[in-house]
Structures are given as C-alpha cells and as structure tokens.
C-alpha positions as CSV (number, residue, x, y, z in Angstrom):
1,X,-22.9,6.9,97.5
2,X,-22.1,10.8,97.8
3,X,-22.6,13.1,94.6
4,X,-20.3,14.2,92.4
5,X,-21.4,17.9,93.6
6,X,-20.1,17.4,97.4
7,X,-16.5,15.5,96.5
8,X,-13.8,17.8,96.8
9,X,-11.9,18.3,93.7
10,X,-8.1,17.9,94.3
11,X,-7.3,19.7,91.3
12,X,-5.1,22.8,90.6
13,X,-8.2,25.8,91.1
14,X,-6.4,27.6,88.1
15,X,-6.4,24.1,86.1
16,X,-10.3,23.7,87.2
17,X,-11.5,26.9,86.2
18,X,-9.1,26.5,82.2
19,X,-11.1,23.0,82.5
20,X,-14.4,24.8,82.8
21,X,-13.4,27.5,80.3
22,X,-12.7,25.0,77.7
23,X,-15.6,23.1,78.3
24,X,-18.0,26.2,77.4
25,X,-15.5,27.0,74.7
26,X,-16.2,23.8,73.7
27,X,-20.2,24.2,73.5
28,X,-20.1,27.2,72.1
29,X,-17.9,26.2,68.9
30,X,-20.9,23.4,68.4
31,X,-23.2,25.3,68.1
32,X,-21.0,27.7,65.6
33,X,-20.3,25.6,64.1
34,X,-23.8,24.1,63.7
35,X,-25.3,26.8,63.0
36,X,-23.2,27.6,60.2
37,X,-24.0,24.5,58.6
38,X,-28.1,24.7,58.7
39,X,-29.5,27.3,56.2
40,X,-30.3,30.5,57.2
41,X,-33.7,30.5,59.1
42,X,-34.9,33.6,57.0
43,X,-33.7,34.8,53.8
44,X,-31.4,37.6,54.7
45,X,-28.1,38.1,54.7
46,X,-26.0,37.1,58.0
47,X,-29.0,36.3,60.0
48,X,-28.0,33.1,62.5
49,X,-30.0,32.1,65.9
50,X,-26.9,32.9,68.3
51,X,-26.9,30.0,69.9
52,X,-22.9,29.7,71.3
53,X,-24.2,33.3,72.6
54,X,-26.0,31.1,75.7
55,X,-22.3,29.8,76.2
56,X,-20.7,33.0,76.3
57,X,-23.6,34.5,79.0
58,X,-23.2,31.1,81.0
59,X,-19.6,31.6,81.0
60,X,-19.6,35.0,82.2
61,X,-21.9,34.0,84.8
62,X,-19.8,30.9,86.4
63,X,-16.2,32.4,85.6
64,X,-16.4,36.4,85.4
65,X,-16.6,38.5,82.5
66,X,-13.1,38.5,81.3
67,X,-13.5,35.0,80.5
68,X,-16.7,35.6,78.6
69,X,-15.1,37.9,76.6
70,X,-12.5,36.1,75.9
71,X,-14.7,33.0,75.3
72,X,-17.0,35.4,72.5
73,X,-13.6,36.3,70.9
74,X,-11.7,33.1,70.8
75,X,-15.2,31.5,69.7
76,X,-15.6,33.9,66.9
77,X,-11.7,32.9,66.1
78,X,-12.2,29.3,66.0
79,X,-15.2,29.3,64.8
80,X,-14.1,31.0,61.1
81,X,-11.3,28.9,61.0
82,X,-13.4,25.5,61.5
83,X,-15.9,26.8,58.8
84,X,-13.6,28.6,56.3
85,X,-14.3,32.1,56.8
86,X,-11.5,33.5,58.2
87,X,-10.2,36.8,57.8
88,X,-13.6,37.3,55.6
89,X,-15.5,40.1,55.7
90,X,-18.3,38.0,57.8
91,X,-15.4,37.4,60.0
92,X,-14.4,40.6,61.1
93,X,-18.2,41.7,61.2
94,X,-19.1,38.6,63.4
95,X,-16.0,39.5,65.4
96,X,-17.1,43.3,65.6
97,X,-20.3,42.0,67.3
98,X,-19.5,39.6,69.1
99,X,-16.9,42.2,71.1
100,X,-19.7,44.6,71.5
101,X,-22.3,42.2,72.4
102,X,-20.2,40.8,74.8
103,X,-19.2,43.6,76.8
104,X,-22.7,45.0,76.7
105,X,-23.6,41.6,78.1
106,X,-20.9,41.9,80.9
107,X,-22.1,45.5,81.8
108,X,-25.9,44.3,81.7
109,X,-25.3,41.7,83.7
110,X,-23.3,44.1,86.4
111,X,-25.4,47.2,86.6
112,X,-28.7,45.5,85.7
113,X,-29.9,42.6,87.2
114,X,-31.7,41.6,88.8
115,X,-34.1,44.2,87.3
116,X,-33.1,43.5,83.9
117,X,-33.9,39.3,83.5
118,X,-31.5,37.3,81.1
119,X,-34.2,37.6,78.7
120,X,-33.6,41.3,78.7
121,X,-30.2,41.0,78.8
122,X,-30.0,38.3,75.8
123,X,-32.3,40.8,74.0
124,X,-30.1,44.0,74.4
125,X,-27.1,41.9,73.3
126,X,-28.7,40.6,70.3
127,X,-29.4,44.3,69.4
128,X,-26.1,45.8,70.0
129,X,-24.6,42.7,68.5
130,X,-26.5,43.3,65.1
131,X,-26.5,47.3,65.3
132,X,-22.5,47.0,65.6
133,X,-22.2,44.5,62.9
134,X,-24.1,47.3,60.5
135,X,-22.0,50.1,62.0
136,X,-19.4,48.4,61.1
137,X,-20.2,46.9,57.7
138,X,-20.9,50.6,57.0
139,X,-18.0,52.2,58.8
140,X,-15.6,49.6,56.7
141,X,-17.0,48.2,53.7
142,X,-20.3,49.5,52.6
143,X,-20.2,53.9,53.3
144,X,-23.4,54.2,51.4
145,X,-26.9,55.7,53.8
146,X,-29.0,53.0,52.3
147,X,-27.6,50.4,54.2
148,X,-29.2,51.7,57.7
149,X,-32.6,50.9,55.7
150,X,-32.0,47.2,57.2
151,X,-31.2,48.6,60.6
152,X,-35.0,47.3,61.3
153,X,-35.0,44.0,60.1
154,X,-32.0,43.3,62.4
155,X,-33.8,44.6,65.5
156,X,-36.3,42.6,64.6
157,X,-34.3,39.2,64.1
158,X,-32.6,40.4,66.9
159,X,-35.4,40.4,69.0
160,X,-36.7,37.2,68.0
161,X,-32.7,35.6,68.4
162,X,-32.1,37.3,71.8
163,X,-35.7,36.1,73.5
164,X,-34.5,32.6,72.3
165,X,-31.0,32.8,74.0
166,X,-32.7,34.5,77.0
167,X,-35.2,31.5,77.6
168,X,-32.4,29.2,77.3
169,X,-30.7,30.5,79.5
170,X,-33.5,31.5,82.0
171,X,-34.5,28.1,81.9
172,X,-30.8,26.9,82.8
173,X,-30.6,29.2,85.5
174,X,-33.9,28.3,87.1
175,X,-32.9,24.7,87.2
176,X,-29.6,25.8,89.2
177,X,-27.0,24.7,86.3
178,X,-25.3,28.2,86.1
179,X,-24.9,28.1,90.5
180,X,-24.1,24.0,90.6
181,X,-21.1,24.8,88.5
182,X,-20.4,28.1,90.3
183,X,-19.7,26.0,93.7
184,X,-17.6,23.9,91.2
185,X,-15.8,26.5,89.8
186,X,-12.7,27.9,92.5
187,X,-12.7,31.5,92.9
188,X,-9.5,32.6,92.2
C-alpha cells in the first residue's frame, strides 16, 4: 500500500493550494474562536494565548506570506463575526495587531532565519502584535500618557504567549509537518 505522501494529486494546483488555505483558515478560526470562549488566563484586559497565531506562521511557511497575511486578516474577520464583536473596538485593535504582527512575522521569517528560531520569531510577533494594539488603542480611542504605563505588562504576556506559539510550532516543524505539506502544496 503506497502513502498518501507519494500519490500524485490530480487536482487543479490553484484548487490544492485554496484547499490548503482553507484548511489552516479553518484551524485558526478554532482556536479563535476557542479562545474567546475560555476566560481570560490573567486578569487583564484583552490578554488571549494566540493560539490561531501558530496557523497563520504555518501558513506562511507552506503557502508564502501573502497568504498568511491574508489568513491573519480574514481570521481576525471571521473570527468577530462568529463571536459577536465585530466592528468593536477589540475588533479593530485585534485587527490592528494582527496586520502588524503578521507582516513582522513575514519579514522575520525572510531576513532572519535561520538565526532567529520560530521561538524568536513567535516572540517578536507577540510584542509587535501587543505594542500595535496599544499604539493604536492610544492613537484612536484612549490619547491619554497613562495608557503606555501597561506597555510592560503586555511585553510581558507577550513574552510568555509568543514562547508558547514558538514551541508549538518548533515542535511541528521538527516533526516535518510544515515540509510534508510543503511537497503537498504546488508551487504556483
């Protein structure tokens, strides 16, 4: 009996790679979703694991950065709409960071690595992802100086949330997943 691995998909490469697009979309609007329905870990505002985060790094590593990006945006989308906080003000600040962590990611992951792991990488998008979510908050809602007083609690949190992510997904890539589904995936 031959693997799944070494049969030769017949089809369409552009319907394959949508296929494998939807399926991390998929994941990563779980664990959104999921994570919006277990209490916050710590008692401050906003403060969530990141979980879908692995989904959007794993897609960018199989399919190309445009597709994590889009996969972080249409996630964030979704994701408010399935939970009922769309067009909130945690929407557009979970939006906000998600588009900055996400093209930090895809720059990390360019210039980077190797020498930066995906724990490092995870990390610096957890950071950017909570520093933009503040700069915004700040920028757009909140224009008072005492806000930046939490600035260190979320690098904090955001260290904790990105070494997480980054071990989930070092783990994943040790055990091959992200280059099994690379072969997979056509190259368009």
């Amino acid at each position: 009996m031959t693997p799944t691995s070494l049969v030769k998909s017949t089809l369409d490469p552009r319907l394959s790679r949508t296929l494998l697009f939807v399926m991390f979309l998929s994941m990563a609007l779980a664990l959104h979703v999921l994570e919006s329905a277990l209490p916050p870990p710590l008692p401050f505002p906003g403060v969530k694991l990141g979980l879908a985060n692995v989904m959007t790094t794993a897609a960018m590593l199989v399919l190309g950065v445009g597709s994590g990006v889009a996969l972080a945006l249409a996630r964030t989308l979704l994701g408010s709409l399935i939970v009922g906080t769309f067009l909130s003000v945690g929407f557009f600040l979970s939006a906000g960071g998600a588009l900055a962590s996400a093209l930090v990611t895809a720059l990390a992951l360019a210039w980077c690595r190797p020498a930066l792991s995906l724990v490092g990488v995870s990390i610096l998008s957890a950071l950017v992802h909570n520093t933009a979510q503040l700069l915004l908050a700040w920028a757009v809602f909140i224009q008072q100086g005492v806000l930046f007083y939490y600035l260190p609690v979320l690098w904090l949190l955001a260290l904790a949330s990105g070494l997480i992510t980054g071990l989930i997904l070092r783990a994943l890539e040790q055990r091959g997943t992200f280059q099994r589904i690379a072969l997979d995936a056509p190259q368009l």
